[in-house]
C-alpha positions as CSV (number, residue, x, y, z in Angstrom):
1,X,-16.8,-20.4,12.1
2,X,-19.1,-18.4,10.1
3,X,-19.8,-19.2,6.4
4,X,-18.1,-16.7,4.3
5,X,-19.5,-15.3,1.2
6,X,-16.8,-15.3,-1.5
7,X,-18.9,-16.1,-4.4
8,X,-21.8,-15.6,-6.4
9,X,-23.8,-15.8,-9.3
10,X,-26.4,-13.4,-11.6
11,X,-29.8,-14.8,-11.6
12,X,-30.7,-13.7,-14.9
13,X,-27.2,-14.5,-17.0
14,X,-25.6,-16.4,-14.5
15,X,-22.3,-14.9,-14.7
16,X,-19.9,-16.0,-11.8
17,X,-18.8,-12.9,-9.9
18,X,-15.9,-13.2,-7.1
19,X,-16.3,-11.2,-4.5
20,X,-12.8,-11.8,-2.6
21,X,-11.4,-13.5,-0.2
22,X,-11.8,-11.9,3.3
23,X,-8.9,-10.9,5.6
24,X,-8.3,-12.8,8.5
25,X,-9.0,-11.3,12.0
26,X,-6.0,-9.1,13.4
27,X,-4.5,-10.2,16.4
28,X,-6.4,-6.7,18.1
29,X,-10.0,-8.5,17.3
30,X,-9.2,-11.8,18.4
31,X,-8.0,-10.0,21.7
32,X,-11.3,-7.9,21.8
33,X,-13.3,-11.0,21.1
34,X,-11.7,-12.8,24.2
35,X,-11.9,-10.1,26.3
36,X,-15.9,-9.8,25.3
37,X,-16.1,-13.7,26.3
38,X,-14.7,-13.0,29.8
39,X,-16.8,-10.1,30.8
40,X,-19.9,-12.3,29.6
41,X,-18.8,-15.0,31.2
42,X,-18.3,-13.0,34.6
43,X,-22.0,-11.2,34.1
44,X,-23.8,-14.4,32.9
45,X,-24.3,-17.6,34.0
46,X,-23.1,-19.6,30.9
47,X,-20.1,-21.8,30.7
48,X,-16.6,-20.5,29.7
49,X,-16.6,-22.1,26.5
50,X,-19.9,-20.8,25.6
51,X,-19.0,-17.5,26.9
52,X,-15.7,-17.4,24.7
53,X,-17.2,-18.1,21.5
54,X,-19.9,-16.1,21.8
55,X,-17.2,-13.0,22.1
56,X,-15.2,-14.8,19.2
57,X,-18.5,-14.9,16.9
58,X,-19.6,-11.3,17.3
59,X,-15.7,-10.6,15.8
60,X,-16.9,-13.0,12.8
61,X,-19.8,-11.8,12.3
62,X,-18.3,-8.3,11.4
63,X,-16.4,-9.8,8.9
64,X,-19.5,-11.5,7.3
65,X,-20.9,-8.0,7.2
66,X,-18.3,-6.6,4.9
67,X,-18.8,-9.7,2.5
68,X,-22.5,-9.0,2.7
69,X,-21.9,-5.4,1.6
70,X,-19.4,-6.2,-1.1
71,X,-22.0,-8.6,-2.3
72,X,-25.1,-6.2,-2.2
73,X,-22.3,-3.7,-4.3
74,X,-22.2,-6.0,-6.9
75,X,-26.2,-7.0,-7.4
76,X,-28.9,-5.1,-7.7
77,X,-32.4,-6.6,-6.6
78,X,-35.3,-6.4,-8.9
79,X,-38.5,-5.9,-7.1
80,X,-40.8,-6.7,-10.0
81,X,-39.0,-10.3,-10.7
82,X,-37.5,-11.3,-6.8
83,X,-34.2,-11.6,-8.4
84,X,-30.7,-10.2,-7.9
85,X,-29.2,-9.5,-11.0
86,X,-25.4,-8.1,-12.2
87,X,-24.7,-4.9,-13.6
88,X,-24.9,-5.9,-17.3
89,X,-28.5,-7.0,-17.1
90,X,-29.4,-3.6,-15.0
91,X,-31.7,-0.7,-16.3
92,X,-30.3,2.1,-14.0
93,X,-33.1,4.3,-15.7
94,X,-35.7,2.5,-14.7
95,X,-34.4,0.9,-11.6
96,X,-35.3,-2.8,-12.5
97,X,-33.6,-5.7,-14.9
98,X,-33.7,-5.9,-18.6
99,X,-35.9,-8.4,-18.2
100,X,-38.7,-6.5,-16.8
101,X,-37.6,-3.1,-18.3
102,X,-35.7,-3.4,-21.4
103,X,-33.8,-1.1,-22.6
104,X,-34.6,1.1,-25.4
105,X,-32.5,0.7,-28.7
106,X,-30.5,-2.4,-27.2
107,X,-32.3,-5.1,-26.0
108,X,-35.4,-4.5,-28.8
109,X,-32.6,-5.1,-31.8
110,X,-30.7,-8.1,-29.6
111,X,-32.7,-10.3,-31.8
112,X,-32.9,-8.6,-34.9
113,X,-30.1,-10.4,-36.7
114,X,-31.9,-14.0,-36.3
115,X,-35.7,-12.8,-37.4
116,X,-34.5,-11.5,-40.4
117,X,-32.3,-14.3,-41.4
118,X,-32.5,-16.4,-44.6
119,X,-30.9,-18.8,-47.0
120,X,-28.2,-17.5,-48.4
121,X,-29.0,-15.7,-51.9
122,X,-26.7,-17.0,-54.8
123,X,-27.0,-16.0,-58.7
124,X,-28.7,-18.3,-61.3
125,X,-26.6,-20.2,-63.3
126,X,-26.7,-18.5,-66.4
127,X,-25.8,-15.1,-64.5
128,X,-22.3,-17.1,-63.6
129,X,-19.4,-15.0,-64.9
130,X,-17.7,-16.5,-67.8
131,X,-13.7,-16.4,-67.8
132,X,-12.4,-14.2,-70.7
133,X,-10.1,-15.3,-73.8
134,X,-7.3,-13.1,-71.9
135,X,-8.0,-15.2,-68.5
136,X,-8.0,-18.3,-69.6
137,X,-5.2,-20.7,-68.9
138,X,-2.5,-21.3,-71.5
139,X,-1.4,-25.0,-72.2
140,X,2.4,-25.8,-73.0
141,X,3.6,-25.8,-76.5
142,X,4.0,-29.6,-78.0
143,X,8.1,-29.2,-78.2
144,X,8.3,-28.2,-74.5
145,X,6.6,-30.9,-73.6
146,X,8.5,-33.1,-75.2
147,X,11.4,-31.8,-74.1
148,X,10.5,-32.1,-70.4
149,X,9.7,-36.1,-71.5
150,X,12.7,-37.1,-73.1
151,X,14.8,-40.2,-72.1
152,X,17.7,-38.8,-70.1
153,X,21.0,-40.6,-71.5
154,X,23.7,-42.6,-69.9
155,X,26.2,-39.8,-68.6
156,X,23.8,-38.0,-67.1
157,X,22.9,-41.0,-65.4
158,X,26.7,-42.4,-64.6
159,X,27.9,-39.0,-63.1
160,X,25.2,-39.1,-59.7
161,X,25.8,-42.8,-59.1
162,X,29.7,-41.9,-58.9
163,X,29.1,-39.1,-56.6
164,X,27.1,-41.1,-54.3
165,X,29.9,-43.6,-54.4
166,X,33.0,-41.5,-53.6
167,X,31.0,-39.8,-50.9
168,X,30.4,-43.5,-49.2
169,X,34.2,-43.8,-49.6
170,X,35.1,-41.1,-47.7
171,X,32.5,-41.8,-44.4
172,X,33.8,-45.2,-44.7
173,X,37.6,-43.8,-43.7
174,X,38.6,-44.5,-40.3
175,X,39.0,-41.9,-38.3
176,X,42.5,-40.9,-36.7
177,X,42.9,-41.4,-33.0
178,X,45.3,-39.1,-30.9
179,X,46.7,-40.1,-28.1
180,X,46.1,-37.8,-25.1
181,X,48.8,-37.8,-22.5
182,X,47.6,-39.4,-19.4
183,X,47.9,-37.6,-16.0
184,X,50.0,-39.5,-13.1
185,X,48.7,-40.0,-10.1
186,X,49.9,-38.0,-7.4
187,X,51.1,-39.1,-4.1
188,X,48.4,-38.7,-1.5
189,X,49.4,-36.1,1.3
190,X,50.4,-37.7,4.9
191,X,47.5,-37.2,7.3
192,X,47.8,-35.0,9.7
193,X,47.6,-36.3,13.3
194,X,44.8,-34.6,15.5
195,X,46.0,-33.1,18.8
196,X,45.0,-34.9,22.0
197,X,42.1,-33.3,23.5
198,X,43.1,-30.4,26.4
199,X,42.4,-32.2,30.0
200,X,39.1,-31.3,31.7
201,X,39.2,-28.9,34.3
202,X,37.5,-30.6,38.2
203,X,34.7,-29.8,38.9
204,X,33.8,-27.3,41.2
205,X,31.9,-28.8,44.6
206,X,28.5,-28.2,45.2
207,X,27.8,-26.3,48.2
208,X,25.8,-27.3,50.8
209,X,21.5,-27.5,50.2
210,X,20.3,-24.8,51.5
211,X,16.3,-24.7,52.4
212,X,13.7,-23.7,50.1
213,X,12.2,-22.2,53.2
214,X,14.7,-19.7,53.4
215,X,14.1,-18.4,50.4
216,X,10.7,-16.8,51.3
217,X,10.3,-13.3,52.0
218,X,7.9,-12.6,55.0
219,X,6.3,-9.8,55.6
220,X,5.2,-7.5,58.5
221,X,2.9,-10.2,60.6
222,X,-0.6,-7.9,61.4
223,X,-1.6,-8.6,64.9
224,X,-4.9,-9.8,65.5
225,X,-7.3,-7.6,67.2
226,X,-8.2,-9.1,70.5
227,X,-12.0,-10.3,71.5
228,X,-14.5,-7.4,72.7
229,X,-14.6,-7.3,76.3
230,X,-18.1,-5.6,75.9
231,X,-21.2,-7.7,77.1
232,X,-23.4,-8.4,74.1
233,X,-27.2,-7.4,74.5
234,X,-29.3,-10.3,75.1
235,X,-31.3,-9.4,72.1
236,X,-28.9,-9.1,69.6
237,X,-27.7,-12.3,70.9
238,X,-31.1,-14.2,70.5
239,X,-30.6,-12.2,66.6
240,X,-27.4,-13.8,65.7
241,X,-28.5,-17.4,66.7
242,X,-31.4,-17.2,64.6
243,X,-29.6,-15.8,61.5
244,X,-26.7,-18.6,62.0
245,X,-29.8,-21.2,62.4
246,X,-30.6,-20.0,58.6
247,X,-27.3,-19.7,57.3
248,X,-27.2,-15.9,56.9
249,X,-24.5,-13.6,57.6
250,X,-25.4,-10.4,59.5
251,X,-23.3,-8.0,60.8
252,X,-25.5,-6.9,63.6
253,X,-26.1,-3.8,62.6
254,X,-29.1,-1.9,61.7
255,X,-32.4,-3.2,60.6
256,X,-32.9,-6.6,59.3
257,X,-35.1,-5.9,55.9
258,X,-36.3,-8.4,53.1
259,X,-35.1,-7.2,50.3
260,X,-34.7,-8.8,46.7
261,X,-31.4,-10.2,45.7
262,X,-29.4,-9.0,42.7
263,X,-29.3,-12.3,40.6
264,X,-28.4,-12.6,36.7
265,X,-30.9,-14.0,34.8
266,X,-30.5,-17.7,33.7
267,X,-29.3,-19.1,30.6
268,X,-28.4,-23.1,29.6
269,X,-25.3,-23.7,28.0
270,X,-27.2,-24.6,24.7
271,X,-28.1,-21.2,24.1
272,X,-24.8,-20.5,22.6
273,X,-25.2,-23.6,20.0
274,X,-28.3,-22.2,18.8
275,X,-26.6,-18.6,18.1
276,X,-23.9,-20.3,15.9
277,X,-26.6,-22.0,14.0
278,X,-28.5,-18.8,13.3
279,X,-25.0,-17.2,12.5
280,X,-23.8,-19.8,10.3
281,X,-26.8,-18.7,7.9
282,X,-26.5,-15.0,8.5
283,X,-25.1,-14.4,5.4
284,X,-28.0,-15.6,3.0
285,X,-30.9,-14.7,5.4
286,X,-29.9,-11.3,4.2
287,X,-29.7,-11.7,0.8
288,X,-33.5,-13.3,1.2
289,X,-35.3,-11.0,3.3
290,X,-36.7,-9.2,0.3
291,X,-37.8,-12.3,-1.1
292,X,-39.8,-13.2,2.1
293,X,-40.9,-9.8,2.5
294,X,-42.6,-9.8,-1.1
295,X,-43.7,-13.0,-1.3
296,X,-47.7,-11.8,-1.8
297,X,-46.4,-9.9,-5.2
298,X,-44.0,-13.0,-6.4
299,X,-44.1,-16.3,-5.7
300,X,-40.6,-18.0,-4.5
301,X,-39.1,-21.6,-3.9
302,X,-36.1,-23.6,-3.3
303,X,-32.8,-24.2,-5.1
304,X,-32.9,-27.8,-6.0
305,X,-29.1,-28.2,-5.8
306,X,-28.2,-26.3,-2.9
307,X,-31.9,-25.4,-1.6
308,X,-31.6,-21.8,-1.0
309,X,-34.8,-19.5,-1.7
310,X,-34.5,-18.2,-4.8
311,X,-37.7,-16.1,-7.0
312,X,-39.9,-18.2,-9.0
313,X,-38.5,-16.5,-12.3
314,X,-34.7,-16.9,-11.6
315,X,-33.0,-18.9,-14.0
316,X,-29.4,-19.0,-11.9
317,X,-28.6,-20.2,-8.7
318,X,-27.2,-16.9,-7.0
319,X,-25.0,-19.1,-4.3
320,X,-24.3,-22.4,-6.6
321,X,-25.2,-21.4,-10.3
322,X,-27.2,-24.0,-11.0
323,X,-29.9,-23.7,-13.6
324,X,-33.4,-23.5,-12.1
325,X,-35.9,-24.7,-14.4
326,X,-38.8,-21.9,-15.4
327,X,-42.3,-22.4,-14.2
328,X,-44.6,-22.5,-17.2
């Protein structure tokens, strides 16, 4: 099966991007890639099986295509910086990545916020605000105060404590129990008997066998042509017996000619496991071959999680995300 791209990641922010899942293949391509293995298999010399999914893997690989081109969509390579980079960290202007290229009036202020930050200013203590006569907090007057903290007396304390008691009284009353009537039982229904089963019918008797032979039908019989009568030359004669001496079939007529015979060129059955290895990474070879290509004007190396090729400068792995560490 080939590996399907559903995934990726921005080399410069390393934002995850889905790409979608593809369709599977429609009953019409699976037929088409069948139909491709046969006719391979009948013009090549290569086994059935190898025949058969090489038609099946030229289906698949059209699929792979249209996740190639949804992912090539979606990033934009940067030819000064060997990186493939999202549509937030893309100068359309200037046709390279923010990085390289920044953009004027956005990416020159991004920092401007921290450089000028400082401690935060606060006034000195003797420009504190005082609080006015007018907004200053009023204390309670002495006879309030002590009326909130006087002693309360004894009826004001009796008059609760009989409350709580007579409402402890009244959860403490039994509570009346009604008697429901009870339902009698009802007599249970007599059964009904089931009816004796209807007798069988007999059998009907088999007939007698007939033969499986006279179920054929047989055509017209051709007659067969009778042998020539004619005397055969003696040199044609002495031809045939050295043609059946090497095994070849001539019909005795015309020349006998040395000609070239129309063979298929050979191919071993492990031809077919190589293509589904070169298939299998089809997907990423594409997204690299500008990396290889410009190699001279930036140097590149491997993902150490996943080991793709990736630019020198990218900080995101664009197939597992993983954070490549910057070369000093």
């Amino acid at each position: 099966m080939t590996e399907l791209l559903t995934e990726s990641f921005c080399e410069r922010c390393g934002t995850r991007f889905d790409l979608g899942t593809p369709e599977p293949m429609s009953r019409s391509q699976k037929t088409r890639g069948l139909m491709t293995g046969l006719r391979q298999f009948i013009m090549s010399t290569d086994s059935l099986t190898d025949s058969l999914n090489d038609g099946m893997r030229a289906e698949e690989e059209q699929v792979a295509a249209r996740q190639i081109d949804a992912f090539q969509e979606t990033f934009n390579f940067c030819f000064d910086c060997r990186r493939y980079t999202c549509v937030s960290c893309w100068n359309d202007d200037a046709g390279r990545c923010r990085s390289c290229v920044p953009v004027a009036g956005i990416d020159d202020i991004a920092g401007y916020d921290e450089r000028v930050a400082g401690p935060i200013l606060l006034p000195e203590p003797d420009e504190m605000p005082q609080l006015t006569t007018a907004e200053a907090p009023q204390w309670p007057a002495e006879e309030g105060v002590a009326a909130t903290l006087a002693w309360p007396s004894e009826d004001e304390i009796a008059a609760p404590v009989e409350a709580e008691e007579a409402e402890e009284v009244a959860a403490e009353a039994p509570d009346v129990v009604v008697d429901e009537p009870r339902e009698e039982p009802i007599a249970a229904s007599a059964e009904v008997e089931p009816e004796p089963p209807a007798p069988l019918e007999p059998p009907i008797p088999a007939g007698p066998k007939r033969d499986l032979r006279d179920t054929f039908v047989r055509g017209p019989l051709v007659p067969s042509q009778p042998a020539s009568t004619e005397a055969v030359p003696e040199s044609l004669a002495a031809r045939r017996s050295q043609l059946d001496i090497l095994g070849i079939d001539d019909p005795g007529e015309g020349t006998v000619s040395i000609g070239q015979r129309d063979a298929l060129p050979y191919r071993s059955s492990g031809a077919g496991s190589a293509a589904n290895s070169a298939t299998l990474a089809a997907v990423w070879d594409a997204s690299t071959r500008y990396l290889e290509s410009g190699a001279q004007r930036a140097s590149i190396r491997p993902c150490g999680a996943c080991g793709l090729t990736v630019s020198s400068t990218a900080r995101f792995c664009r197939r597992c995300g993983a954070p490549q560490t910057l070369s000093a």
